[in-house]
C-alpha positions in Angstrom: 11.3 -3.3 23.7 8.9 -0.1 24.3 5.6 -0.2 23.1 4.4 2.7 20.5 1.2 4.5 21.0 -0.2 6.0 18.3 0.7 9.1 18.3 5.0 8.0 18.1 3.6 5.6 15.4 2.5 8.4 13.6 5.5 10.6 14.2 7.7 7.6 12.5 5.4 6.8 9.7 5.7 10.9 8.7 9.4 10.7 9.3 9.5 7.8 6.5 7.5 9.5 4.1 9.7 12.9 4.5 12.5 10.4 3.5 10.9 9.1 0.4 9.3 12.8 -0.9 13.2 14.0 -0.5 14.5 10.7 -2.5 12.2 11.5 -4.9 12.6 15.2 -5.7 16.0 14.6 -5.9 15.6 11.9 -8.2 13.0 12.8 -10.3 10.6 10.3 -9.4 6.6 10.6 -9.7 4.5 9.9 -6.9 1.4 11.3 -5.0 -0.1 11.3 -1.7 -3.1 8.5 -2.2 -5.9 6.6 -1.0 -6.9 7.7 3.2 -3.4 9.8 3.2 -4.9 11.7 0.2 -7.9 11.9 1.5 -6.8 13.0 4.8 -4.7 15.6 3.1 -7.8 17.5 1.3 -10.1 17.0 3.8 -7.9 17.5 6.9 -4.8 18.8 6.2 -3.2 15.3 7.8 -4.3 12.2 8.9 -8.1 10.8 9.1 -8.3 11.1 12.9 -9.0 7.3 13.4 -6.6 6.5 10.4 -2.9 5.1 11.1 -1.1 4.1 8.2 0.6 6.2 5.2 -0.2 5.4 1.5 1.4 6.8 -1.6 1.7 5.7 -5.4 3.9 5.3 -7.7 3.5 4.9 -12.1 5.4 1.5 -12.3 8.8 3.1 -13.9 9.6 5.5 -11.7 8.6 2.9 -8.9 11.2 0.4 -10.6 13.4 2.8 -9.9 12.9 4.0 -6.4 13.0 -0.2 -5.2 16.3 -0.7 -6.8 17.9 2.1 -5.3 16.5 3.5 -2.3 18.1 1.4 -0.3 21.8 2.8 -1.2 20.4 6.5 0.1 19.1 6.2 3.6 20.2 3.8 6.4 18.0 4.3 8.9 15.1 3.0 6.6 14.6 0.5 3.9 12.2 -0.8 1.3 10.8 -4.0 1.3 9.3 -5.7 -2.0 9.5 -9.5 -3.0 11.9 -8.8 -6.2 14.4 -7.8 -3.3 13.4 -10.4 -1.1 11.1 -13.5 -1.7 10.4 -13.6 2.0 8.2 -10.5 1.6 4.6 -11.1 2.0 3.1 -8.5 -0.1 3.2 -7.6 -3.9 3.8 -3.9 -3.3 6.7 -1.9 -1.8 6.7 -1.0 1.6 9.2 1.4 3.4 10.4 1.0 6.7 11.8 2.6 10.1 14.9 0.1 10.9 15.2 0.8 14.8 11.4 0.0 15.2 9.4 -3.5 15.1 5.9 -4.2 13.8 3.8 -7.0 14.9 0.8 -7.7 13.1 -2.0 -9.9 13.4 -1.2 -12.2 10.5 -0.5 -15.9 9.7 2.6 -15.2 7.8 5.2 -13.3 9.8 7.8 -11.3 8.1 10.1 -9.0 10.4 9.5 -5.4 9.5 9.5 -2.0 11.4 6.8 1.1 11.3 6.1 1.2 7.2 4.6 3.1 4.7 2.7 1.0 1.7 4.7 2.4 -1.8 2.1 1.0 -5.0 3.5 1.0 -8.1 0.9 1.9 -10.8 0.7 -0.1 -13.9 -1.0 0.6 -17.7 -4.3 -1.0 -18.4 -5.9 -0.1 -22.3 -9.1 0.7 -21.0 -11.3 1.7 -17.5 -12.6 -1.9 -18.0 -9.2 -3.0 -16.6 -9.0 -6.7 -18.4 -5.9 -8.2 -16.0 -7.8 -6.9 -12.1 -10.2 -10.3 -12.6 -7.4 -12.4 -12.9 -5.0 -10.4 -10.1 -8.6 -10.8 -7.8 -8.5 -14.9 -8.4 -4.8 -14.6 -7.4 -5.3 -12.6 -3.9 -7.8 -15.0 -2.9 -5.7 -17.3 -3.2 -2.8 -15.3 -1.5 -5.8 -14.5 1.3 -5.8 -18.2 2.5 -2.3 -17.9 3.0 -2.3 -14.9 4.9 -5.4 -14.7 7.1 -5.4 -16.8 10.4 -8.6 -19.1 11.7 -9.8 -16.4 14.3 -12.3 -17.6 16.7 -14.4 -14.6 16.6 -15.4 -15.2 12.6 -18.1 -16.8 11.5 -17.8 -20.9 11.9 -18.7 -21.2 8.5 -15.8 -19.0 6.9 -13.6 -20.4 9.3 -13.8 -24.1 7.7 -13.8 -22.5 4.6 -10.3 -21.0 5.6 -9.0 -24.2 7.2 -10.1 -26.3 3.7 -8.5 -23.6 1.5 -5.4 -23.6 3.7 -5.4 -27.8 3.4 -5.9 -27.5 -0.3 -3.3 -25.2 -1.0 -0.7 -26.2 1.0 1.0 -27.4 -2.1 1.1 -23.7 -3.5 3.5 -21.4 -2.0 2.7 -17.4 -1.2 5.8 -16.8 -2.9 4.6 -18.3 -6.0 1.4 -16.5 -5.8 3.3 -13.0 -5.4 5.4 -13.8 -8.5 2.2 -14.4 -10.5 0.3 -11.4 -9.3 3.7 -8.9 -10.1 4.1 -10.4 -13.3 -0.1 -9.9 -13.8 0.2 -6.5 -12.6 3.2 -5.4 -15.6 1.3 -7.0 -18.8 0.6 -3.7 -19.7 3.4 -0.2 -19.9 2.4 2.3 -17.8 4.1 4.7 -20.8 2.0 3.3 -23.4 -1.4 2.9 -22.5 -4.0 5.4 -22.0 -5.7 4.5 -18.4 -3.7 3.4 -15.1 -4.8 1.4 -12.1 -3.0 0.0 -8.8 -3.3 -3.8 -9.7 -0.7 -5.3 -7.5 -3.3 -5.9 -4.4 -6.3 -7.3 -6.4 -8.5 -5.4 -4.8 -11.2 -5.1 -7.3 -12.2 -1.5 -5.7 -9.5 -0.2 -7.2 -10.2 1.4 -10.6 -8.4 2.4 -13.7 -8.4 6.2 -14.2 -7.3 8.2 -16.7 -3.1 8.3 -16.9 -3.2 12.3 -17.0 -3.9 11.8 -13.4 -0.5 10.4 -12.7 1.6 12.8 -14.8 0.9 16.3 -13.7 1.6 17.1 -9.6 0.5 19.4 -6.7 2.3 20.6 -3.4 0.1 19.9 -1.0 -0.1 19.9 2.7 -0.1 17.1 5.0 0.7 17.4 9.1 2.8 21.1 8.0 4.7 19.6 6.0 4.3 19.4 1.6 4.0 16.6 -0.6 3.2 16.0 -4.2 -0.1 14.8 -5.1 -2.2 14.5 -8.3 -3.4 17.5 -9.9 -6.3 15.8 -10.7 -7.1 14.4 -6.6 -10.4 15.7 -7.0 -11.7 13.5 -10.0 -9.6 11.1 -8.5 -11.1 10.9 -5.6 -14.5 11.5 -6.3 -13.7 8.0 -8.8 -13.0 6.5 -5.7 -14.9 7.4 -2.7 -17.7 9.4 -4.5 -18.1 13.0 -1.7 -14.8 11.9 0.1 -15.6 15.3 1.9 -18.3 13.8 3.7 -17.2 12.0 7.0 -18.2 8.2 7.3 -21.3 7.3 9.9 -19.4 7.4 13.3 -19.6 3.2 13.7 -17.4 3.5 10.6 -14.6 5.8 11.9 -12.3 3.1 13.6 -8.8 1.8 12.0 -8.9 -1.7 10.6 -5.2 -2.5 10.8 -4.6 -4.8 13.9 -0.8 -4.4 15.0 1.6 -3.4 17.6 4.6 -1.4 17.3 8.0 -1.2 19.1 11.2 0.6 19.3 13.9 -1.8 19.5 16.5 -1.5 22.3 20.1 -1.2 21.7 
């Protein structure tokens, strides 16, 4: 296998997400540019310099949708999500790049190629999201599963880690997937007023209004246009507070820890 340097990485990761965009025009699906990809779109017309992955979102029908079929429209690249496969690690969608290999540095392996992250978007009633408490008990959880004893951490956390994985050995990621998906639907994206990316339990992530979801920009991103919210600014500003500011310089690094590959036929 060849090893990918960033810059191929990158070129693979934009091919995937030119893929999805065209899946989703021509199939009426929702979605928009989000999180560093948005971010990177506004403030740099592509990616964050030291930024290396691809994010976008989804409002949980039109995500529904795109997992169950995607895979009958393009066969160079596939989506990955546990209601497809209960190998997958993750309780989000991820697409990938079938003729390339990613190796990260996780306890729980799972063969996949060069990705981008797909989250779906699910209803909350309020911006006091009531189900992200219980989603953040269940990533925890997942986190023992899925983070490996590193020498360079802290001793401390480390025995932490090796008690939680001891403890929990009885409990399955799989298991704790199912519960966080079925967490993350309790409330219709279509019915409720507010909308927030549960799936990871990352408690960072707020509800915002719904609005923000349903009305769509072109935007520009490495030359080429996407869709993203109307609405990115308030969005963003929800998030990140002056996104357009760039981070301290100690604070402009990548914190994804992989190596990528082009298989060999």
């Amino acid at each position: 296998m060849r090893e990918l340097n960033i810059d191929e990485i990158r070129s693979i990761q934009l091919e995937i997400l030119k893929k999805v965009s065209e899946y989703c025009d021509d199939n009426n699906l929702r979605y928009s540019l989000a999180y560093g990809t948005l971010i990177g779109a506004i403030r740099h017309k592509g990616y964050i310099p030291w930024d290396d992955d691809i994010d976008i979102v989804m409002p949980r029908p039109d995500y529904e949708r795109f997992i169950k079929s995607f895979n009958t429209y393009a066969t160079d690249y596939k989506v990955h999500v546990t209601e497809l496969n209960s190998n997958f690690i993750y309780t989000f969608a991820k697409v990938s790049y079938n003729k390339s290999i990613l190796i990260e540095d996780i306890e729980v392996k799972y063969e996949i190629g060069i990705n981008i992250d797909v989250f779906p978007i699910d209803g909350v009633p309020s911006i006091d999201n009531p189900t992200m408490k219980k989603q953040n008990f269940y990533r925890n959880l997942a986190s023992f599963k899925t983070i490996k004893i590193n020498s360079d951490r802290n001793i401390i956390k480390n025995i932490v880690l090796i008690l939680g994985k001891i403890l929990l050995s009885w409990l399955s990621l799989k298991r704790i997937n199912l519960k966080m998906i079925d967490n993350s639907k309790k409330y219709s994206f279509e019915n409720e007023e507010y909308c927030c990316n549960i799936s990871t339990g990352f408690t960072e992530d707020k509800a915002i209004p719904k609005r923000y979801l349903e009305d769509f920009i072109d935007c520009f991103f490495e030359n080429q246009k996407f869709k993203a919210s109307k609405f990115y600014d308030e969005w963003l500003k929800s998030y990140y507070g002056d996104y357009m500011k760039l981070p301290p310089r100690e604070k402009q690094v990548s914190h994804h820890r992989y190596k990528a590959y082009m298989k060999e036929y």
